[in-house]
Backbone of each chain as ProteinMPNN parsed JSONL, in Angstrom:
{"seq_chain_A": "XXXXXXXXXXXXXXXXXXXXXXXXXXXXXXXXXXXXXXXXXXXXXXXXXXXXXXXXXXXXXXXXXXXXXXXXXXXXXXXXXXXXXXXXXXXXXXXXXXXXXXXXXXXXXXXXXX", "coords_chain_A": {"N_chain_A": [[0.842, -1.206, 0.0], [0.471, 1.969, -0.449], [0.603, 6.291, 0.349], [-1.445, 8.527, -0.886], [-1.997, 11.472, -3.108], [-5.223, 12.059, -3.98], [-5.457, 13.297, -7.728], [-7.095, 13.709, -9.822], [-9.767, 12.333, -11.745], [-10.354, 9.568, -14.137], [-11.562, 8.317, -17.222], [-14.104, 6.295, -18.931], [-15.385, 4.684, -21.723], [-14.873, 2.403, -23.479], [-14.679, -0.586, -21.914], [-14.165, -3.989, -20.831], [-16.233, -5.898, -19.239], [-16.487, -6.402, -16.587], [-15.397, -4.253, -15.721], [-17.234, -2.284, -15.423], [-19.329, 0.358, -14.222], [-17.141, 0.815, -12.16], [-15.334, 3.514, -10.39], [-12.474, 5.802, -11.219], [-9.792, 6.88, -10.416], [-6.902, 9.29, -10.322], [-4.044, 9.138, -8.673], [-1.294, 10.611, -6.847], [1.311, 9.54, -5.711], [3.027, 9.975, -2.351], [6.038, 10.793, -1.77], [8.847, 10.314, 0.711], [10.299, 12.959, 0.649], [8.25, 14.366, 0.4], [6.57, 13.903, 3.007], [8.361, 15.001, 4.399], [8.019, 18.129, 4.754], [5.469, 18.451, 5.308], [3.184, 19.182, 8.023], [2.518, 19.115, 12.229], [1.539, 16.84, 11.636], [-1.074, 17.234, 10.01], [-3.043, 16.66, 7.131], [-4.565, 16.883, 3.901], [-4.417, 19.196, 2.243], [-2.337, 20.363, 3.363], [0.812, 23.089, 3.215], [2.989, 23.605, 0.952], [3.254, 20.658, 0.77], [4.025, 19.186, -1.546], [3.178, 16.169, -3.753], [5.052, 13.437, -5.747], [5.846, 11.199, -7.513], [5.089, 8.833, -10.096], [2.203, 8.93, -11.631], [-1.083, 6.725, -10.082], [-3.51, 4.649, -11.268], [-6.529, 4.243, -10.184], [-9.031, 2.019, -9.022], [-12.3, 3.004, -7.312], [-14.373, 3.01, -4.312], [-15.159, 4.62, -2.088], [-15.752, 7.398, -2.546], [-13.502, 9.077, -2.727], [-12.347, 12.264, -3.626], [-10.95, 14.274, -5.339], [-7.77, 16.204, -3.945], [-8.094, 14.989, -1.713], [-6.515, 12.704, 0.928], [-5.225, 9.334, 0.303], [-4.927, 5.811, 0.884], [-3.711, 3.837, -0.629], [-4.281, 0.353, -2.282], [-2.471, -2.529, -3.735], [-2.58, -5.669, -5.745], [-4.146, -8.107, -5.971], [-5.053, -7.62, -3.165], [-6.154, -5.518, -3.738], [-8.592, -6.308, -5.198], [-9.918, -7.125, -3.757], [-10.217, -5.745, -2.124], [-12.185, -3.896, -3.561], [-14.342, -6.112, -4.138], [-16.456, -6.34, -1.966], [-18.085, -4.456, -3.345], [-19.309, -5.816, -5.962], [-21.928, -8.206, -7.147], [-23.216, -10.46, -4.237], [-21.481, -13.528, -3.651], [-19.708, -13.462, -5.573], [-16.594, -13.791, -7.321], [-13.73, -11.981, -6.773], [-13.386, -10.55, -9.303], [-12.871, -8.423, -10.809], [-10.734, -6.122, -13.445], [-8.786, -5.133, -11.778], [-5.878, -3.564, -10.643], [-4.938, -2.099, -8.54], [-6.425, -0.046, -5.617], [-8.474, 2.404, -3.918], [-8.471, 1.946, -0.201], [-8.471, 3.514, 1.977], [-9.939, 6.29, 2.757], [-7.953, 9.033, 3.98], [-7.836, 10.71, 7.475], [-5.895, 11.798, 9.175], [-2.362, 11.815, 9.74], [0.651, 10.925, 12.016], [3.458, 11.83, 12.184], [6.796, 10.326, 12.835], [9.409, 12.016, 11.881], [11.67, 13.107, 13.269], [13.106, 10.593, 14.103], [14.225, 9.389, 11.872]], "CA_chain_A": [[0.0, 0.0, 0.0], [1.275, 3.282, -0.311], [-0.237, 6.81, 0.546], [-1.069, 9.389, -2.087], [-2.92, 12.278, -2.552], [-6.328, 12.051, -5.493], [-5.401, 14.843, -7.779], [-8.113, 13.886, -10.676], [-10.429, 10.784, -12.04], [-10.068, 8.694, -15.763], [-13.513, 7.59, -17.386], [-13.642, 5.474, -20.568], [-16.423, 3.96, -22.353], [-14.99, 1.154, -24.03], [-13.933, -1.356, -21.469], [-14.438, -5.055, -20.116], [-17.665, -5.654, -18.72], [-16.456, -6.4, -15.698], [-15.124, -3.143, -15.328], [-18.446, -1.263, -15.812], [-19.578, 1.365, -12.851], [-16.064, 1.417, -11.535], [-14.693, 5.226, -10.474], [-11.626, 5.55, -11.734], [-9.173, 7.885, -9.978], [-5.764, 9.379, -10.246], [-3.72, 9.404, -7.64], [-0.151, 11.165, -6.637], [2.052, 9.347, -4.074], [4.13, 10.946, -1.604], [7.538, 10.068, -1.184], [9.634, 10.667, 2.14], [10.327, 14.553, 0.806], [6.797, 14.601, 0.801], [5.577, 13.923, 3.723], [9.154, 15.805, 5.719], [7.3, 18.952, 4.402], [4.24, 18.444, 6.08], [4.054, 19.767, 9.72], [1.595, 18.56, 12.448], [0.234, 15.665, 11.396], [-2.247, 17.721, 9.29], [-3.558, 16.065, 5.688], [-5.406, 17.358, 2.666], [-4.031, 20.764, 1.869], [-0.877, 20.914, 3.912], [1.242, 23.752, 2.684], [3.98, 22.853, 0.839], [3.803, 19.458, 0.378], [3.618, 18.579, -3.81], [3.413, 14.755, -4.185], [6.304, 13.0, -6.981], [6.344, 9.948, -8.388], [4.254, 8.908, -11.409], [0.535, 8.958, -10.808], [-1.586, 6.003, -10.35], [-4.844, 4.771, -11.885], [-7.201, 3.481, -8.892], [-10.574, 2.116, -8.452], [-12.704, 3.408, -5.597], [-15.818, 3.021, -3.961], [-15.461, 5.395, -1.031], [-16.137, 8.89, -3.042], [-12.773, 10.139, -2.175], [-12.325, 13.148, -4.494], [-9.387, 15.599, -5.305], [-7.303, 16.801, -2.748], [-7.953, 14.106, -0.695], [-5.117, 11.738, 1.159], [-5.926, 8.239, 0.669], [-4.696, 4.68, 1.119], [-3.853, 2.534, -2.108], [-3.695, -1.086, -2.18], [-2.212, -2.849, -4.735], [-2.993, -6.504, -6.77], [-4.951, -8.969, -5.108], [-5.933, -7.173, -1.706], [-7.207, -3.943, -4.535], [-9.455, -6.873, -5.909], [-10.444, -8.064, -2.158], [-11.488, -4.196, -1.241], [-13.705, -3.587, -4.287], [-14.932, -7.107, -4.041], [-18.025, -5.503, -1.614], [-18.98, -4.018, -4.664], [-19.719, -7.085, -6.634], [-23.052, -9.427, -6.352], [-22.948, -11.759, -3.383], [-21.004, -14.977, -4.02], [-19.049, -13.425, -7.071], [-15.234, -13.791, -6.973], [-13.495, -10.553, -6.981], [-12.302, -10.547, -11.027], [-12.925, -7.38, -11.477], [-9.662, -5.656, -14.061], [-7.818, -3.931, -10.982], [-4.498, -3.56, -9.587], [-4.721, -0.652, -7.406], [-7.739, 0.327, -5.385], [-8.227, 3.32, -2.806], [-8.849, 1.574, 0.57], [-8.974, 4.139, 3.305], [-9.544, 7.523, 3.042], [-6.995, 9.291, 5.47], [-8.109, 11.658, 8.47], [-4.514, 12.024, 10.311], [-0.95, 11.339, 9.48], [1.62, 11.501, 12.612], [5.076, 11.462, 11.662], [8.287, 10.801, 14.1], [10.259, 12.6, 11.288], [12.882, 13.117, 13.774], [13.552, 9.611, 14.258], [14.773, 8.883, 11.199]], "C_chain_A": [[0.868, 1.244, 0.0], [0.434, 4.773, -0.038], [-0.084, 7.702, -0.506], [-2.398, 10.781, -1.999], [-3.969, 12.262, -4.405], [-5.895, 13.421, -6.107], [-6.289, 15.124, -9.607], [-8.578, 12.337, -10.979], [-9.87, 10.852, -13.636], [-11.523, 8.412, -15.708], [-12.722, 7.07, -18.539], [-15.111, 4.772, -20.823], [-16.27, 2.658, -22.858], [-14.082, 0.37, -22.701], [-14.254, -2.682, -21.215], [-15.777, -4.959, -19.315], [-17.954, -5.753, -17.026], [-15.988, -4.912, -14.631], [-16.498, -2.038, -15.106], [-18.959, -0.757, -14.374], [-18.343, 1.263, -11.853], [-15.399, 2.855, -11.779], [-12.909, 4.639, -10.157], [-10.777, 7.079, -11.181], [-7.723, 8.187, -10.034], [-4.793, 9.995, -9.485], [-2.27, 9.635, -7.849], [0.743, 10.192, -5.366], [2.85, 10.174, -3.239], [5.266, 9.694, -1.262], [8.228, 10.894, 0.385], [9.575, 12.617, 2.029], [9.081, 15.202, 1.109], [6.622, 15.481, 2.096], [6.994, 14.891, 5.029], [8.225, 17.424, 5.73], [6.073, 19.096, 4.804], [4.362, 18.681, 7.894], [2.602, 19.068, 10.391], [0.764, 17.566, 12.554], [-1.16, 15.814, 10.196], [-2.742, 17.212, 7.831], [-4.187, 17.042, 4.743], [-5.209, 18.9, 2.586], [-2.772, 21.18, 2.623], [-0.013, 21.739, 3.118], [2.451, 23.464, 2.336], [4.401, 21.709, 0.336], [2.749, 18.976, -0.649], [4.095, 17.028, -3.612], [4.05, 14.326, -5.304], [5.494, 12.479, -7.648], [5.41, 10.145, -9.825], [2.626, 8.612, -10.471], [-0.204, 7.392, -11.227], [-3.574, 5.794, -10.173], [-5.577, 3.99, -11.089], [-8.442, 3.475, -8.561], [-10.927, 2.64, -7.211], [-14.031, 3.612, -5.414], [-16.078, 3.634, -2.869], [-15.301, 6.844, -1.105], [-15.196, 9.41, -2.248], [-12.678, 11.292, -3.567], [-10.926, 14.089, -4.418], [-9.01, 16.273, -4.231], [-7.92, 16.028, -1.167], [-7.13, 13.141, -0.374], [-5.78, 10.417, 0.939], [-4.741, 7.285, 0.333], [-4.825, 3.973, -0.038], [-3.432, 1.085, -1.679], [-3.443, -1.677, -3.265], [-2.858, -4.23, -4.96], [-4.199, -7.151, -5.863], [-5.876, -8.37, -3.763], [-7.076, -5.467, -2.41], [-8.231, -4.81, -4.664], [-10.165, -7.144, -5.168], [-11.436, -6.732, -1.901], [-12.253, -3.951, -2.631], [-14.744, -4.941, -4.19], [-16.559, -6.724, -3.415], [-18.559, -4.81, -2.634], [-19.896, -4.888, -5.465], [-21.389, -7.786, -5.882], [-22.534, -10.683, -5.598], [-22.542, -13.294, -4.194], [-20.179, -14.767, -5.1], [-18.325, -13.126, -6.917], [-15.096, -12.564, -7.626], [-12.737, -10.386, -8.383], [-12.677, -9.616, -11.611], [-11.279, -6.96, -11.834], [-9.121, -4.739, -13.398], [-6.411, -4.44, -10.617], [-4.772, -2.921, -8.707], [-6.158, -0.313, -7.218], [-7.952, 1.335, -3.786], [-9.051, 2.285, -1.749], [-9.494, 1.835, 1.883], [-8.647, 5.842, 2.62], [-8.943, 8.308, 4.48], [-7.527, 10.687, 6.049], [-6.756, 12.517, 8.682], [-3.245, 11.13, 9.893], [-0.263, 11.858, 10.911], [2.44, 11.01, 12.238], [5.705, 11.448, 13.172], [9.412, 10.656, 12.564], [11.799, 12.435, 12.152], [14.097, 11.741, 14.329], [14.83, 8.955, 13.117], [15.76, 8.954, 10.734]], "O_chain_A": [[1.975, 1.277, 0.539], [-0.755, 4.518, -0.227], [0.993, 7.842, -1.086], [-3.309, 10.968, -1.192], [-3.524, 12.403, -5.544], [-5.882, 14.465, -5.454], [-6.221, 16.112, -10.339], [-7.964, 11.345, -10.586], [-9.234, 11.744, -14.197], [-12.344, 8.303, -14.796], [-11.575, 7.183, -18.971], [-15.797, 4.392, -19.874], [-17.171, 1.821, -22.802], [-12.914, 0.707, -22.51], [-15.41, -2.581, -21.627], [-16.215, -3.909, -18.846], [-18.944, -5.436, -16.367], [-16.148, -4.645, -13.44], [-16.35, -0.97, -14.514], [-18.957, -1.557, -13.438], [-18.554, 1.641, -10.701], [-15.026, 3.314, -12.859], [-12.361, 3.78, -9.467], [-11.155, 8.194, -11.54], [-7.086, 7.175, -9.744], [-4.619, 11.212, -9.534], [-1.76, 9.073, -8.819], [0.589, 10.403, -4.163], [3.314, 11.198, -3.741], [5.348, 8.543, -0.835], [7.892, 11.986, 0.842], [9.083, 13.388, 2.852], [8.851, 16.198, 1.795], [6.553, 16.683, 2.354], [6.699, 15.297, 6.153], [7.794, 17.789, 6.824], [5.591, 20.192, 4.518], [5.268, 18.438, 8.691], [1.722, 18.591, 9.675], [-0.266, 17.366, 13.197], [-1.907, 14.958, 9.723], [-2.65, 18.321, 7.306], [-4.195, 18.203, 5.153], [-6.094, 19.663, 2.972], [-2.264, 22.29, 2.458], [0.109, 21.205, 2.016], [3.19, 23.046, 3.227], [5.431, 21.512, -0.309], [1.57, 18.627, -0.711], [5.263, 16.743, -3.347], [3.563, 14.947, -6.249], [4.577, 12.993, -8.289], [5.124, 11.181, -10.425], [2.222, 8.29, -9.354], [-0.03, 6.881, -12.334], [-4.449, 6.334, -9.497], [-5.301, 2.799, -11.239], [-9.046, 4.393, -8.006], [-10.184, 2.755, -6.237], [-14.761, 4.255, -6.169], [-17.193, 3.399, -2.401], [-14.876, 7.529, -0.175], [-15.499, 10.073, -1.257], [-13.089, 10.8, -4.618], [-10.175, 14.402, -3.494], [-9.823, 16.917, -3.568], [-8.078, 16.448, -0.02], [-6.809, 12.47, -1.355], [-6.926, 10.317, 1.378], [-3.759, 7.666, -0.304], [-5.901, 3.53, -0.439], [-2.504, 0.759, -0.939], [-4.304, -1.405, -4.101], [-3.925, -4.246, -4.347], [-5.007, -6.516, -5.185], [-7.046, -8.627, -3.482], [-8.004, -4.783, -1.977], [-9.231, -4.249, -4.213], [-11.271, -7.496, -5.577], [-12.632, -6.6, -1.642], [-13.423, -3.756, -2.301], [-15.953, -4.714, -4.173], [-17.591, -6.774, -4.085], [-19.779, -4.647, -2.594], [-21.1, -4.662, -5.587], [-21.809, -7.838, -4.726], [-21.794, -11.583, -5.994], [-23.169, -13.916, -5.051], [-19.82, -15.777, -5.704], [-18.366, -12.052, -6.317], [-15.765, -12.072, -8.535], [-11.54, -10.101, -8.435], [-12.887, -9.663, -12.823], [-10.438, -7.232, -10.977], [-8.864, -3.647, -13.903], [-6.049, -5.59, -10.366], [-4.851, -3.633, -7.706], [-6.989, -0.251, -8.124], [-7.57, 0.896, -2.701], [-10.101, 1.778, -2.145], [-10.312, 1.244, 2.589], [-7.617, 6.366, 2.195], [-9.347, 8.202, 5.638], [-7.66, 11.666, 5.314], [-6.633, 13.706, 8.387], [-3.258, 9.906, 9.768], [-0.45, 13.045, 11.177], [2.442, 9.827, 11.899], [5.425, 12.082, 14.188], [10.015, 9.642, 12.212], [12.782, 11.806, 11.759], [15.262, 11.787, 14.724], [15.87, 8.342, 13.355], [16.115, 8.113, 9.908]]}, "seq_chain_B": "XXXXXXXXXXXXXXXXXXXXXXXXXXXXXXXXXXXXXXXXXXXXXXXXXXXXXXXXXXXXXXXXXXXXXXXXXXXXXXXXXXXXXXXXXX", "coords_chain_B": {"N_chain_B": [[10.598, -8.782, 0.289], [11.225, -5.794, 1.863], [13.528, -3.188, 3.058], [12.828, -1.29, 6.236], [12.083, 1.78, 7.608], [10.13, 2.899, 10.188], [8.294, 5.0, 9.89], [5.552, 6.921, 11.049], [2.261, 7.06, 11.308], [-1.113, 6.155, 10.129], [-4.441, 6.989, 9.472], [-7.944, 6.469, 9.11], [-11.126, 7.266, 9.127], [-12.958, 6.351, 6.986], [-12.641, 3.75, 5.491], [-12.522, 1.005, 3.546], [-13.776, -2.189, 4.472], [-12.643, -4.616, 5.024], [-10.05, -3.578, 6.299], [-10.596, -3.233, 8.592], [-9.826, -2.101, 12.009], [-7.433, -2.722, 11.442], [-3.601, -1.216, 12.244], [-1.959, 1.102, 10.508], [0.919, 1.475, 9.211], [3.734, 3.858, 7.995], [6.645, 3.468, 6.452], [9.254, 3.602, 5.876], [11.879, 3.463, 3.271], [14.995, 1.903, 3.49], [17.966, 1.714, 1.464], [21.078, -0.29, 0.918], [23.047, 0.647, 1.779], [21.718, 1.656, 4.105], [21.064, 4.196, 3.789], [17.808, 6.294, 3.678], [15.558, 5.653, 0.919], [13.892, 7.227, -0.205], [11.437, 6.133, -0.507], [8.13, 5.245, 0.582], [6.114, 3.508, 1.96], [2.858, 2.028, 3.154], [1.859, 0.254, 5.112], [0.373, -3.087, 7.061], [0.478, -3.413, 10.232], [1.07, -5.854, 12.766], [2.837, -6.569, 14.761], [3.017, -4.221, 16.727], [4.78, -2.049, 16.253], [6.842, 0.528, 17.149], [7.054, 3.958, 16.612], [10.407, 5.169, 14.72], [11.256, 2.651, 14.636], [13.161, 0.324, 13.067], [12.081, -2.085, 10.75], [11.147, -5.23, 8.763], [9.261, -5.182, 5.624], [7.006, -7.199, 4.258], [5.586, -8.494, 0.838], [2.702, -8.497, -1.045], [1.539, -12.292, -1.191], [2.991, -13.332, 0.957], [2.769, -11.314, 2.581], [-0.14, -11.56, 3.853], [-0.128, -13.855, 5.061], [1.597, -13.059, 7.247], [-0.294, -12.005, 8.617], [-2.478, -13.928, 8.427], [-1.317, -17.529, 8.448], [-1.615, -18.883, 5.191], [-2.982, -22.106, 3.495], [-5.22, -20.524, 2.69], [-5.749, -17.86, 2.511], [-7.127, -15.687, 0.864], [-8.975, -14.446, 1.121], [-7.994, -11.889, 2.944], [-7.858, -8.901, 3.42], [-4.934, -7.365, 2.145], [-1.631, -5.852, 1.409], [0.826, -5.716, 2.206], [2.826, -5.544, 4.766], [4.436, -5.719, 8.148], [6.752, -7.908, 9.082], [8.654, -8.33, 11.018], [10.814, -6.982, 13.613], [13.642, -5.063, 13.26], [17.1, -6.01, 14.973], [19.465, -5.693, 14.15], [21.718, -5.238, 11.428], [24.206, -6.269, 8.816]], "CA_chain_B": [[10.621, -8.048, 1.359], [11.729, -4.33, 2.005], [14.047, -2.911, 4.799], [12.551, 0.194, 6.322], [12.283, 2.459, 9.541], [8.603, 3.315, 10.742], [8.157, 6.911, 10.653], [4.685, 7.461, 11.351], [1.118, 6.185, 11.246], [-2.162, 6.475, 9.029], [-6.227, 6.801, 10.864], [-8.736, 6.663, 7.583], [-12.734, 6.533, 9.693], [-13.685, 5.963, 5.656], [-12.27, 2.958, 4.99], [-13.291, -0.145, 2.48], [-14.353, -3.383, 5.499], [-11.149, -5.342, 4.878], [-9.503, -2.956, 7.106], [-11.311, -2.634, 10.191], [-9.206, -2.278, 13.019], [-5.955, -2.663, 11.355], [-3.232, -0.354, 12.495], [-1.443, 0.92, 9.526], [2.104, 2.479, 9.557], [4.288, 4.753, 7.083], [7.366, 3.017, 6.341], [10.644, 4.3, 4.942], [12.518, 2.048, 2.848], [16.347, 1.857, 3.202], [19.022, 0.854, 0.677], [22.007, -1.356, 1.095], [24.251, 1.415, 3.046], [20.977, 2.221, 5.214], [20.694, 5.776, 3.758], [16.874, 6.528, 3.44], [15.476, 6.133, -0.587], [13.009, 8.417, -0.639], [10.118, 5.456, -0.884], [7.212, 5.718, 1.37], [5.125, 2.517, 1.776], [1.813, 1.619, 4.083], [1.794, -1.743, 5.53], [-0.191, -3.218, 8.426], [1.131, -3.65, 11.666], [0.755, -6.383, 14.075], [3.941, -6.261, 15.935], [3.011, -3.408, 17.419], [6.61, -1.242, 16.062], [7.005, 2.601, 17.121], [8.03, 5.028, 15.309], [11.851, 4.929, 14.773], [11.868, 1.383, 14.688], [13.811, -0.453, 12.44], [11.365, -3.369, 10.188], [10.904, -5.225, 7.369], [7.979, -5.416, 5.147], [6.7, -8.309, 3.186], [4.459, -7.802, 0.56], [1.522, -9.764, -1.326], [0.875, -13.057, -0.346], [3.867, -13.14, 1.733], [1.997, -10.092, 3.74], [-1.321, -12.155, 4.054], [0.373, -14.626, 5.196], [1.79, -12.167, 8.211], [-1.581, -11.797, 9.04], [-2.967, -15.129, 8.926], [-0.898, -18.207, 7.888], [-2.005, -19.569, 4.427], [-2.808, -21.197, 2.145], [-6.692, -20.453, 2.87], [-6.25, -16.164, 3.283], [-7.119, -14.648, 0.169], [-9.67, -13.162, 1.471], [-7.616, -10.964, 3.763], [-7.067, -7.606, 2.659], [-2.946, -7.088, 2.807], [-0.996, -6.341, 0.538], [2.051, -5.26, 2.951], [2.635, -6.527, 6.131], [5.475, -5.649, 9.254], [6.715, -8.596, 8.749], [9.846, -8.388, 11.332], [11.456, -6.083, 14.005], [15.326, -5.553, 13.068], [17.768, -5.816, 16.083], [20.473, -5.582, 13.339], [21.582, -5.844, 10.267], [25.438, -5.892, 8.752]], "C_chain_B": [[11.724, -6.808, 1.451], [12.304, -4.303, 3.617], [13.024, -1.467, 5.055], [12.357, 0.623, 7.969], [10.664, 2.853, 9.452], [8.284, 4.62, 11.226], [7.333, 7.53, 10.967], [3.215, 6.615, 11.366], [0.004, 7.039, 10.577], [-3.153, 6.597, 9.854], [-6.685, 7.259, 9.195], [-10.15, 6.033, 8.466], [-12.83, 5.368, 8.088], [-12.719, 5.018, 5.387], [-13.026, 1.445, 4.739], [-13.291, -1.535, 4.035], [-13.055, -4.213, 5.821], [-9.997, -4.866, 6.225], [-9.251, -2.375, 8.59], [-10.406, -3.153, 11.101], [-8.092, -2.785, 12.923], [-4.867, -1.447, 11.619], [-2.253, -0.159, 11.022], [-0.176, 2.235, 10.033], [2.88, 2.815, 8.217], [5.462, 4.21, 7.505], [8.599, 3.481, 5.343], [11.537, 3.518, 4.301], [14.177, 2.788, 3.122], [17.06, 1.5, 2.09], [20.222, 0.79, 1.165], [22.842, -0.561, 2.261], [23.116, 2.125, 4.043], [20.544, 3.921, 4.959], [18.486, 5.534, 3.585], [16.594, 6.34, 1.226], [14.5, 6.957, -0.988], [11.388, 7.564, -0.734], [9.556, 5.277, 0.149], [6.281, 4.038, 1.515], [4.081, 2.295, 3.48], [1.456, 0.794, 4.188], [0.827, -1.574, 7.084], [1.049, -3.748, 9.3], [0.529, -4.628, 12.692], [1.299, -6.787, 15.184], [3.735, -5.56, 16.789], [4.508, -2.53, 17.439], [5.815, -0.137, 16.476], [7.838, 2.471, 16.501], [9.472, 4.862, 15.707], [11.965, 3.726, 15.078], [12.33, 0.565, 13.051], [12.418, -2.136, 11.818], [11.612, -3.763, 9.331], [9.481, -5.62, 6.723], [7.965, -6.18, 4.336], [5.867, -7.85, 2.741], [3.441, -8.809, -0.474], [1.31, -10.835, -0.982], [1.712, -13.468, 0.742], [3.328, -12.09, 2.958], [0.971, -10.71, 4.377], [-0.778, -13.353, 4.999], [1.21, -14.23, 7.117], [0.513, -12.344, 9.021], [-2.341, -13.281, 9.602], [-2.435, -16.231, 8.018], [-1.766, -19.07, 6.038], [-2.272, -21.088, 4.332], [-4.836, -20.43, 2.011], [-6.636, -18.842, 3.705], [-6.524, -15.268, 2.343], [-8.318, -14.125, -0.147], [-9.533, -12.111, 2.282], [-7.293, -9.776, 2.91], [-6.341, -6.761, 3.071], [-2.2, -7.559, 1.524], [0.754, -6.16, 0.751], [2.023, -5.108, 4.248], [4.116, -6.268, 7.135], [5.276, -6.788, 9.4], [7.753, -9.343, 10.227], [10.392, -7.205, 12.076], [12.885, -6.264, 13.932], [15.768, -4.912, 14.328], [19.242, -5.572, 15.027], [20.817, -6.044, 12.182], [23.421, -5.299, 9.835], [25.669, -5.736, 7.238]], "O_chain_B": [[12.905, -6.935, 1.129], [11.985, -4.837, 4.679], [12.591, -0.765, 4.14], [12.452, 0.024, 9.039], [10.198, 3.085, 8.337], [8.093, 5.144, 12.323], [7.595, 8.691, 11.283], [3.296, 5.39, 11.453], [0.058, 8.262, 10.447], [-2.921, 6.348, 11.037], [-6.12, 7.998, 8.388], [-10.378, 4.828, 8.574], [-12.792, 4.138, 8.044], [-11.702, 5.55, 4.942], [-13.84, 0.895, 5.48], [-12.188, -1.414, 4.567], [-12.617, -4.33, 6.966], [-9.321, -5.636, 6.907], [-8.489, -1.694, 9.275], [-10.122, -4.35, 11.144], [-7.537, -3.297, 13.895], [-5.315, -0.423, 11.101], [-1.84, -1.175, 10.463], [-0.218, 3.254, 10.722], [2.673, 2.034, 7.288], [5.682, 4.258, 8.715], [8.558, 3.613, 4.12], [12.06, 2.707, 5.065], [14.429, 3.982, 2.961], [16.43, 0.564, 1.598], [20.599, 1.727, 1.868], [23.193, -1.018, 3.349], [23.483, 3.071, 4.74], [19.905, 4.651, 5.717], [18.078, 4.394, 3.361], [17.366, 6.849, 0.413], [14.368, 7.329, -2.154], [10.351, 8.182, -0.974], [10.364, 5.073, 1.055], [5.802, 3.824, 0.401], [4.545, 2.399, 4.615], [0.627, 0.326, 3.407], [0.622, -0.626, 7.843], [2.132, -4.28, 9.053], [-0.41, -4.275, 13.405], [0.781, -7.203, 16.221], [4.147, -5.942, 17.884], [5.203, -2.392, 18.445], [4.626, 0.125, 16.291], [8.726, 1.753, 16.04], [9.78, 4.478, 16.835], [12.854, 3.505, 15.9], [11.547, 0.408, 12.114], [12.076, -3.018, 12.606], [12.346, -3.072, 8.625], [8.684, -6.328, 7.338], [8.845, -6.104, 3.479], [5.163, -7.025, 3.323], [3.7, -10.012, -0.46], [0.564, -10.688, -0.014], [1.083, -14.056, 1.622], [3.59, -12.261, 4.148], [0.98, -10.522, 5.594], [-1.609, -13.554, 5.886], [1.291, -15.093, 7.991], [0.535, -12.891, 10.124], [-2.65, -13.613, 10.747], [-2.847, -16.19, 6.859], [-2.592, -19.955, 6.26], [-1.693, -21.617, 5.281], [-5.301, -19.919, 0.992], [-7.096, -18.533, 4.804], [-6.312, -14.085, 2.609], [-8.711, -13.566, -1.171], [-10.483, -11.365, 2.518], [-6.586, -9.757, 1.903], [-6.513, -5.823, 3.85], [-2.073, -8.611, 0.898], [1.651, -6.349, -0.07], [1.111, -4.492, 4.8], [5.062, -6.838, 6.591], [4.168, -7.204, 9.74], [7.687, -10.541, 10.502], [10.535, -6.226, 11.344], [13.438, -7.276, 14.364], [15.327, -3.872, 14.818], [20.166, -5.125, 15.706], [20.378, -7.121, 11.778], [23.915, -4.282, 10.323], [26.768, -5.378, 6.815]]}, "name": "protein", "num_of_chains": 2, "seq": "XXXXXXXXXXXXXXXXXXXXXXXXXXXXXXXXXXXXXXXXXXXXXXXXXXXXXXXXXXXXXXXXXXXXXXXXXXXXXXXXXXXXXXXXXXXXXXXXXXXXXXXXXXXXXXXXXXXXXXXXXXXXXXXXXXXXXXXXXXXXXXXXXXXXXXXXXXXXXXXXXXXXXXXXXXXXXXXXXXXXXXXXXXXXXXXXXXXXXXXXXXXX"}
C-alpha cells in the first residue's frame, strides 16, 4: 500500500464488462520529501507538500475526491477491497491492480527519528 | 521483502471493510548502506513497532500470510505486512 494524494479521475467507455460502474481515480504518491514537508500531522491541503512519483490509476468506492489523502492497495488485496462491490457470491475478477482503501483523516510522523 | 524504519502512522474513519481495526504504519525504505530512498510505503502492523523502529515489510501473499498463515487467506485484505522487528543488520 502506499499513501497518495487524489489529484483527478479517468472515465472510458470502451472497457471489459467487468469493469463497468467502476470510479476511476488518479492518484499522486508521496515520497519521504513529501511527507518531511508536512508539519503537524495535518492532511489534505498541507502547505507545501507537492506529491512525486508517477501517478496512479485506482478504483474506488469510497467517493474520495481531489485533494484528498488516501490509502492505495495494490494486486490482489485492490481486488479483495472492491470485491463488496460485486453481487454476493461473485469472486473478486474485477480488471484492478490498485484500489483506494482508506480515506486518510490524520498522518503523525516521528520525522525526527529517522 | 523491504528494509525500512517506521516513521509514522495512518487513521482513515472511511475505509473499504477489509480494514477494520488494522493499524497501519508509514514506512521508509532503506538501501544497502541504510541511507533513506526516498520510498514511502503503508503496511499493516501487528507487531506493534514505534516510530523509529527499524522493520521489514513483506508484501503480497507473503503479507497475508503475516496476518494469517495460508494457504486459505485470500480473502484478507494485505498487501504489505510488518513482517519483522530488526535488532540488526550488517
Amino acid at each position: 500500500m502506499f499513501l497518495g494524494r487524489v489529484v483527478g479521475s479517468v472515465w472510458s467507455t470502451v472497457k471489459w464488462p467487468e469493469a463497468v460502474g467502476l470510479k476511476l481515480l488518479l492518484v499522486r504518491p508521496y515520497c519521504l520529501a513529501d511527507l518531511g514537508a508536512k508539519t503537524g500531522g495535518a492532511t489534505g491541503g498541507a502547505a507545501g507538500a507537492q506529491p512525486t512519483d508517477d501517478l496512479v490509476v485506482c478504483a474506488d468506492r469510497l467517493d474520495a475526491g481531489p485533494g484528498d489523502d488516501v490509502v492505495v492497495a495494490f494486486g490482489h488485496a485492490a481486488r479483495v477491497a472492491m470485491s463488496g462491490a460485486l453481487p454476493a457470491g461473485q469472486k473478486p475478477n474485477v480488471p484492478i491492480d490498485a484500489a483506494v482503501v482508506a480515506v486518510v483523516d490524520r498522518v503523525e510522523l516521528d520525522g525526527e527519528k529517522l | 521483502m523491504m528494509r525500512g524504519t517506521i516513521i509514522g502512522q495512518v487513521w482513515g474513519a472511511r475505509h473499504v471493510a477489509g480494514l477494520d481495526g488494522r493499524k497501519l504504519v508509514l514506512v521508509a525504505a532503506r538501501d544497502d548502506a541504510g541511507a533513506p530512498t526516498g520510498r514511502v510505503v503503508v503496511a499493516i502492523d501487528t507487531l506493534d513497532a514505534s516510530g523509529g523502529e527499524d522493520v521489514t515489510v513483506a508484501f503480497g501473499s507473503g503479507a497475508r500470510n503475516v496476518l494469517r498463515a495460508g494457504p486459505d487467506n485470500r480473502d484478507l485484505l494485505c498487501d504489505a505486512a510488518v513482517a519483522a522487528l530488526v535488532e540488526g543488520a550488517e
